[in-house]
C-alpha positions as CSV (number, residue, x, y, z in Angstrom):
1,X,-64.0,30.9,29.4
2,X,-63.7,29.4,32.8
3,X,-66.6,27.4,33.1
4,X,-66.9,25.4,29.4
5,X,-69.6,24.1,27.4
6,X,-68.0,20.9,28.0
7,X,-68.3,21.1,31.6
8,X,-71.7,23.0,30.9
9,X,-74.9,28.2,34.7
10,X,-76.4,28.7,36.5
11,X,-79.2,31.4,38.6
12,X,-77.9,31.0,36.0
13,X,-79.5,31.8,38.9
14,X,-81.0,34.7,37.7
15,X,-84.6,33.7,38.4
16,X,-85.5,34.5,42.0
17,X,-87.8,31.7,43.9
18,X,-88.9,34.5,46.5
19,X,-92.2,35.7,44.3
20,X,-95.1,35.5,46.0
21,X,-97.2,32.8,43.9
22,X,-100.1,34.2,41.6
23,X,-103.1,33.0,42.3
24,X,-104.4,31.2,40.0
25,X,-107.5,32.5,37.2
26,X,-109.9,30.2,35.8
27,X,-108.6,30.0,32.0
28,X,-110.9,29.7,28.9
29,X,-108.2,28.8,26.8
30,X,-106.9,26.5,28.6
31,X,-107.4,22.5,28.5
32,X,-109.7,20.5,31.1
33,X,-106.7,20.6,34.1
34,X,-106.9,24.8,33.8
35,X,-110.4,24.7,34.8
36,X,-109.8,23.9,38.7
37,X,-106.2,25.5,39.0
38,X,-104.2,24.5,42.5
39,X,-104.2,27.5,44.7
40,X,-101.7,27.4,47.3
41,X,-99.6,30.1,48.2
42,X,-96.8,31.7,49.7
43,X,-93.3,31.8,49.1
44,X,-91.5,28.6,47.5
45,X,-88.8,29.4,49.9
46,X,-87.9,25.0,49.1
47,X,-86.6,26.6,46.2
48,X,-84.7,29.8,47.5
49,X,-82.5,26.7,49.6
50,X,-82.3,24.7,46.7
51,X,-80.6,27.7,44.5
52,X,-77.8,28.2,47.2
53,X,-77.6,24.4,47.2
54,X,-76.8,24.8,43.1
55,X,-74.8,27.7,43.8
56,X,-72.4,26.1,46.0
57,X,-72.2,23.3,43.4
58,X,-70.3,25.4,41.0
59,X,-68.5,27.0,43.6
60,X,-67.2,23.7,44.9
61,X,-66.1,22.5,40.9
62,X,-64.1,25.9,40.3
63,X,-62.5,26.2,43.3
64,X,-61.3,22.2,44.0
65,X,-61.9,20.7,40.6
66,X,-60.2,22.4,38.2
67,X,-56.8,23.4,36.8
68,X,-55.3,26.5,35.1
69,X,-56.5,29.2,37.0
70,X,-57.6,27.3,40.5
71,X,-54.4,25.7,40.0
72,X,-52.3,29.3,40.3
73,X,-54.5,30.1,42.5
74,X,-53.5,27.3,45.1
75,X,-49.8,26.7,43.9
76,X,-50.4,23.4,42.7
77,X,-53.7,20.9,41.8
78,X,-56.7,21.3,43.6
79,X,-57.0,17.3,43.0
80,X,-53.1,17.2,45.0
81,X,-54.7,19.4,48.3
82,X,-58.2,18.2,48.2
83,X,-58.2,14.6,47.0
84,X,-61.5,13.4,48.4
85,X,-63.5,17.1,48.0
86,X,-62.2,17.0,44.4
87,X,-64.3,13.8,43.6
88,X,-67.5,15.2,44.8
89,X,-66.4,18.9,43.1
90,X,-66.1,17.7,39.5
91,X,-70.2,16.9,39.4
92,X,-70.1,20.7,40.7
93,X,-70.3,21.8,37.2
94,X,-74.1,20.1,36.4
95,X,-75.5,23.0,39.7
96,X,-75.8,25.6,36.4
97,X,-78.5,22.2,35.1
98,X,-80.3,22.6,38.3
99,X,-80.4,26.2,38.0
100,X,-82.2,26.2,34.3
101,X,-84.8,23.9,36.1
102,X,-86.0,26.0,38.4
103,X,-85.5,29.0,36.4
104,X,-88.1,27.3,34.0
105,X,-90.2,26.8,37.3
106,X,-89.8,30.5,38.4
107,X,-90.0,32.3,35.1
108,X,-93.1,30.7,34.2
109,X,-94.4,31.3,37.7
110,X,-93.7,35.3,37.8
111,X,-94.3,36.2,34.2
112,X,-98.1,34.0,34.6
113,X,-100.7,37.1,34.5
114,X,-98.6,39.7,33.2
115,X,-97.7,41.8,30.1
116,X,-94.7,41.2,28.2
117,X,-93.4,44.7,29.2
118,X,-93.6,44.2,32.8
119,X,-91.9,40.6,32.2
120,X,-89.4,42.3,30.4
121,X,-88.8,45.3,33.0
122,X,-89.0,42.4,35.7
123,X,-85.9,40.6,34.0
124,X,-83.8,43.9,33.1
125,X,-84.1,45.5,36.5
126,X,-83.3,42.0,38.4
127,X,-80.6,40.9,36.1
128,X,-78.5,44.3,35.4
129,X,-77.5,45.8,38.9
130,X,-75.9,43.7,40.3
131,X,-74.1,42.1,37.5
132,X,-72.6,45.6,36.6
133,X,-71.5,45.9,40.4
134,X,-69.9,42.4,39.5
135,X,-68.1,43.6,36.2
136,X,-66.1,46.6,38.2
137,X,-65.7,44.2,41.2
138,X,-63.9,41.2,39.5
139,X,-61.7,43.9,37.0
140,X,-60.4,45.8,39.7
141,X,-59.2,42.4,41.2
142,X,-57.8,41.5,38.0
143,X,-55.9,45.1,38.0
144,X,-54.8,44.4,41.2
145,X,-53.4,41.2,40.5
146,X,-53.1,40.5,36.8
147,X,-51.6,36.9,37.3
148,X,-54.9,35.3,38.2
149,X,-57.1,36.6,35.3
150,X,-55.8,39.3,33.3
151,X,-58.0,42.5,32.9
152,X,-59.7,42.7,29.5
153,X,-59.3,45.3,26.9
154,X,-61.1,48.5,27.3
155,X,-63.4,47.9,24.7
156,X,-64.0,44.3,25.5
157,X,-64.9,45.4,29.4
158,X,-67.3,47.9,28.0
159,X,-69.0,45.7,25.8
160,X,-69.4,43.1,29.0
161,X,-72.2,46.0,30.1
162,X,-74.4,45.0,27.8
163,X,-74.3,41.2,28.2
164,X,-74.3,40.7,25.2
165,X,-70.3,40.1,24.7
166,X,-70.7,36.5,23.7
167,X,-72.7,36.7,20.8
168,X,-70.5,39.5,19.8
169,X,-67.2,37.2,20.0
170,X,-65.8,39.3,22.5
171,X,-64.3,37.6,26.3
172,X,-65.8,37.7,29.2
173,X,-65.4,39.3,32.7
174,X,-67.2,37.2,34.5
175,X,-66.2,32.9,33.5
176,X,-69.8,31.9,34.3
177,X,-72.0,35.0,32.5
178,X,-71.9,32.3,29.4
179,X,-75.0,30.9,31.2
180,X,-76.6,34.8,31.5
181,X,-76.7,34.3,27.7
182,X,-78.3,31.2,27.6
183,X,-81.0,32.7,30.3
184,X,-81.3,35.7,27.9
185,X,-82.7,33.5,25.3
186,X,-84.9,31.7,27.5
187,X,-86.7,34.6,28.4
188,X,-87.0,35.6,25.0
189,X,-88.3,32.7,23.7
190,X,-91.0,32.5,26.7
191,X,-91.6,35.9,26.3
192,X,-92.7,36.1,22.7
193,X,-94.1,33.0,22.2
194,X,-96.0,32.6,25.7
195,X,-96.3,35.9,27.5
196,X,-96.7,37.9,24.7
197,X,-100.8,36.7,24.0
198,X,-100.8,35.5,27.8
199,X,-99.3,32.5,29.8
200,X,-102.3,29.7,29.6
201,X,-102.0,25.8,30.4
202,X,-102.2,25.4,26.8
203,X,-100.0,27.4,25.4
204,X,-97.3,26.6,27.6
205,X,-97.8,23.2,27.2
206,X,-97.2,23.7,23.3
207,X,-94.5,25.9,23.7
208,X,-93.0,23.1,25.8
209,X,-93.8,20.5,22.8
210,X,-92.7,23.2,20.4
211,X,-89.5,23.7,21.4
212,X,-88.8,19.9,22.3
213,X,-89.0,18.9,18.4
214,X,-87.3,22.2,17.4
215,X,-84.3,21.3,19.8
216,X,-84.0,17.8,17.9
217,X,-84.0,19.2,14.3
218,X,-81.6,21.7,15.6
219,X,-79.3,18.8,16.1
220,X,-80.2,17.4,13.1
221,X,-79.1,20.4,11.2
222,X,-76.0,20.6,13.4
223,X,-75.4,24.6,12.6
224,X,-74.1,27.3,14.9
225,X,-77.5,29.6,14.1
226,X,-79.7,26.9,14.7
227,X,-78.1,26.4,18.4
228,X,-77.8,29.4,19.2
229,X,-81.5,30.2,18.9
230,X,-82.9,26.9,20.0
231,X,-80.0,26.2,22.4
232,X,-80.7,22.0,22.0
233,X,-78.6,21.2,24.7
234,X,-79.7,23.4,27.4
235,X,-83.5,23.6,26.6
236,X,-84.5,20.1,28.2
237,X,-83.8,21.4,31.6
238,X,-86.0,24.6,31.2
239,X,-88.4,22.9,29.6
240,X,-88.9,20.3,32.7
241,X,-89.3,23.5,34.9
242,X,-91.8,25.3,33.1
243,X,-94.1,21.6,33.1
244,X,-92.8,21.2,36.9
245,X,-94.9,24.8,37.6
246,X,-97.6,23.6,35.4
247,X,-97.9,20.4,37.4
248,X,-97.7,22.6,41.0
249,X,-100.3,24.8,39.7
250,X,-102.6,22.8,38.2
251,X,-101.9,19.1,39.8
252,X,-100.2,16.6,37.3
253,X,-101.2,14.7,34.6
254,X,-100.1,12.2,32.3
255,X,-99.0,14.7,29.4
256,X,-97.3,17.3,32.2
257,X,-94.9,14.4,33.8
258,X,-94.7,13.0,30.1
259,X,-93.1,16.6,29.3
260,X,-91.1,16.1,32.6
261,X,-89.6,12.5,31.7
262,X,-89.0,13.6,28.2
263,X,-86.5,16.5,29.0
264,X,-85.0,14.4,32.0
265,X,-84.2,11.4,29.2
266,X,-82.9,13.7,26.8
267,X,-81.1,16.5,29.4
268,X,-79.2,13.4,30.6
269,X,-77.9,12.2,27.6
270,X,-76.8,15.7,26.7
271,X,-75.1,16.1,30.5
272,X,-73.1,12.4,29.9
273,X,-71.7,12.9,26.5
274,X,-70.6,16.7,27.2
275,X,-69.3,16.3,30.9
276,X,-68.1,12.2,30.8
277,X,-64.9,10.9,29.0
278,X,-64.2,7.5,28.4
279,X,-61.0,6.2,29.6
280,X,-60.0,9.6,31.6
281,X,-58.0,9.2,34.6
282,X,-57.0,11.2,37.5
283,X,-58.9,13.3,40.5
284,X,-61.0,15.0,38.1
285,X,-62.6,12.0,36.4
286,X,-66.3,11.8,36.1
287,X,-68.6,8.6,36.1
288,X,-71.5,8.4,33.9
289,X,-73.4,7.4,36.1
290,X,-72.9,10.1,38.9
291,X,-73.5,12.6,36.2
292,X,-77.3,10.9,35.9
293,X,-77.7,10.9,39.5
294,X,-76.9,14.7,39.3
295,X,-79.0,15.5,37.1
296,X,-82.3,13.0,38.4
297,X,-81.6,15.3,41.4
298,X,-81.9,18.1,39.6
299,X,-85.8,17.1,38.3
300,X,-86.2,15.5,41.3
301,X,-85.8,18.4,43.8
302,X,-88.0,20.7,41.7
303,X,-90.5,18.2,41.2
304,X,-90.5,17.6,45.2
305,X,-91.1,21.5,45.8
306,X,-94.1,21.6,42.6
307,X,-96.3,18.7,44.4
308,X,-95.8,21.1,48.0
309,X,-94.0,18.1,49.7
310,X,-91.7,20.9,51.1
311,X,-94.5,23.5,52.4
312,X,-93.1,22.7,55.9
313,X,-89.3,24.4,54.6
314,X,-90.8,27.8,55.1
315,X,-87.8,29.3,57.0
316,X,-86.7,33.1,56.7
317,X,-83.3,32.6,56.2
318,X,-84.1,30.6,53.4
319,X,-85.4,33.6,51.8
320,X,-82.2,35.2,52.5
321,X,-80.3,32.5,51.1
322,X,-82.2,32.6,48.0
323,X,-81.4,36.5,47.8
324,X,-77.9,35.8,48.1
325,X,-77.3,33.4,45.7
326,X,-77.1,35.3,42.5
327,X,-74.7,38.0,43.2
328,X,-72.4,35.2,45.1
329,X,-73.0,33.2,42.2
330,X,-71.7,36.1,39.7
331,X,-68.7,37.2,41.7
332,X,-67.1,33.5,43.1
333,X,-65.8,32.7,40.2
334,X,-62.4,35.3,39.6
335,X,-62.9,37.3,42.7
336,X,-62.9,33.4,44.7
337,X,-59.4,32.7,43.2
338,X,-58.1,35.8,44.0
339,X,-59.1,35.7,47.7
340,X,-57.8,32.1,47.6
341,X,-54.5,33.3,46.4
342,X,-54.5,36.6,49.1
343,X,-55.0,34.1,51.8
344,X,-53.2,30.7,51.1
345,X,-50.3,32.3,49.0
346,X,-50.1,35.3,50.7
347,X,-50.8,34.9,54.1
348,X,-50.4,31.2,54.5
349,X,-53.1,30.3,55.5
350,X,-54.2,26.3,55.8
351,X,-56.0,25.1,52.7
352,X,-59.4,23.9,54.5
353,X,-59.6,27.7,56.4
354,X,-58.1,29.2,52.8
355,X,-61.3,27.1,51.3
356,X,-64.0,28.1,54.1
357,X,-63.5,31.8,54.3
358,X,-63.2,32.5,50.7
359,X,-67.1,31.4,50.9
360,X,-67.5,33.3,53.7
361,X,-65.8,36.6,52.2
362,X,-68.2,35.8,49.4
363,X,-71.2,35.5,51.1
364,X,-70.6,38.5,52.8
365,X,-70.0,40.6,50.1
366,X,-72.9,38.8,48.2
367,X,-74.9,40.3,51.1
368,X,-73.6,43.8,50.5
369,X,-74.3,43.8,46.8
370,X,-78.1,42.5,47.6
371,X,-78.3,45.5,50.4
372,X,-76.6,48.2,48.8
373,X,-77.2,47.7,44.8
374,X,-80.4,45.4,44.0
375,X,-82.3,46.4,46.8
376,X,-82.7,50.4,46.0
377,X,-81.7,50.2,42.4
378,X,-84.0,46.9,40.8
379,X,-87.4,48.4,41.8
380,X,-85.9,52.3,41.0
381,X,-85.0,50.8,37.6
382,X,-88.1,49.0,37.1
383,X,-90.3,51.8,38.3
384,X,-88.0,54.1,35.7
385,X,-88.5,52.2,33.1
386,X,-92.9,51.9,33.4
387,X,-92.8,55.3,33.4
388,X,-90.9,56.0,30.3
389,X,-92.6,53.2,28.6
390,X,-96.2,55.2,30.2
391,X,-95.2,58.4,28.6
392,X,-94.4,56.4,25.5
393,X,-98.3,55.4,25.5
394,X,-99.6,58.8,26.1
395,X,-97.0,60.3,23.4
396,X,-98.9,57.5,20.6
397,X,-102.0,58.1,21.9
């Protein structure tokens, strides 16, 4: 496990920004602020910027902020070659925090209005393609050259198909799939307890409440099951995006940024005590402090795109950017320190080039997977899967 619970995603990036926004439907269930929903539209491309911005977060933290690994990578410390980058690298980790935010922004925004089969074909066909691209990608590196990460077991790289290799106790291919899991969870929580009977203002709002208490007597009862279902420590942050889209949709109130300040006070507290150590020394030391300003930022910046302050960031290549981000984000990780090591170890190449186009290389080929994997295959996969579950209906009826 590259990227540790102690040092905490991202997309997961896996929730794409680039939806075009619902419109909004007037809501009998709902409380007095569902009555006169917000309807603005477009794409949020704010947030498409903002994911890259997350993205190259972690990127920055595993490839100049860590040991083990980076460290063979680069033939000695990243914190000896980069001893000013390193500072600002070891907040990197807390980009997978602003990552759950908006995927509590984005999930809550695409699955509004629809069925929990099409929220579920939604999430299998944008999650799957490219990460299995990913898994033969990063193992054929690691055949190639064994003494950066070692390829797993035949069994174990099997398994990693299914995403579902943590749960199991099996490793990983990918360091920062960890966070894939915790997504996983997410969107079966949301699914069955909001878009199963229909995302409202209401219900969201008490699933948000819901889960809040259940996350503290999870850490009251302090027990791997009760964790792993309510996932305490991560929920605050997804919990603060879901009331972020409630508040862009709907306009804020005082129980919405109450939600909001809630998860902020308690998704700090969580992001100190894992990520800050008192009395540690050296170039990967973190201050408290900087780990609040992180993650204020990472409330913050969603909250600034939910009250439309950033309409005016409407560029294209934000979109692209956006598109980008989760294959890079899958595939920097072990496939990063193995171009590091081709080009600084192998070819000699200068650190600060060695650093720039291992990005670049990654970008690129982030690019390719979008183009040539998620692009045909998500909607073919999607569209596969309505069918099937179509001739399903027909067969019961």
């Amino acid at each position: 496990m590259t990227l540790s619970k102690e040092g905490l995603r991202a997309p997961l990036p896996s929730a794409r920004a680039t939806f075009a926004e619902p419109q909004p439907q007037p809501d009998p269930e709902s409380a007095a602020p569902a009555e006169a929903p917000r309807r603005g539209g477009g794409r949020l491309r704010a947030l498409d910027g903002l994911r890259l911005i997350a993205a190259l977060m972690v990127c920055l933290y595993h490839f100049s902020a860590k040991d083990g690994p980076t460290a063979r990578s680069w033939g000695q410390s990243p914190g000896t070659l980069f001893p000013t980058l390193s500072g600002f690298g070891t907040y990197g980790y807390l980009g997978v925090q602003v990552f759950f935010v908006i995927s509590g922004f984005v999930i809550c925004m695409s699955g509004w209005g629809k069925t929990l089969g099409h929220f579920f074909r939604s999430r299998v066909s944008r999650l799957y393609p490219a990460y299995w691209v990913a898994l033969v990608i990063i193992t054929a590196a690691a055949i190639a050259l064994p003494v950066v990460v070692r390829p797993l077991r035949p069994d174990e790289f099997l398994l990693n198909f299914t995403m579902l290799q943590q749960p199991m106790g099996a490793h990983r291919v990918l360091g920062v799939c960890w966070t894939l899991w915790v997504e996983l969870k997410f969107y079966l929580l949301f699914g069955l307890f909001v878009i199963w009977k229909g995302a409202t203002y209401r219900r969201v709002v008490l699933f948000c409440c819901l889960w809040t208490v259940a996350g503290v007597f999870a850490r009251v009862a302090d027990t791997p099951l009760t964790d792993e279902l309510v996932m305490r420590d991560h929920a605050p942050f997804f919990i603060g995006g879901l009331a972020l889209y409630l508040i862009h949709r709907y306009g804020g109130d005082l129980l919405l940024w109450g939600i909001v300040g809630f998860s902020f006070l308690m998704g700090q507290r969580y992001a100190v005590s894992a990520g800050w150590h008192s009395g540690a020394e050296g170039p990967f030391a973190r201050n408290p402090y900087v780990i609040q300003a992180v993650v204020a930022f990472a409330f913050l910046s969603v909250a600034v795109v939910a009250l439309g302050w950033l309409r005016w960031a409407n560029w294209r290549w934000l979109t692209v950017a956006g598109a980008l981000t989760y294959p890079f984000y899958l595939i920097h990780e072990h496939l990063g320190w193995f171009v590091i090591r081709v080009l600084h170890r192998g070819l000699d190449v200068p650190p600060v080039a060695t650093f720039a186009l291992t990005i670049l290389a990654l970008l690129v080929l982030a690019w390719l997977i979008h183009h040539l994997v998620e692009k045909p295959f998500g909607p073919w996969l999607n569209r596969t899967m309505a069918t099937q579950a179509g001739r399903l209906r027909e067969l019961k009826g």
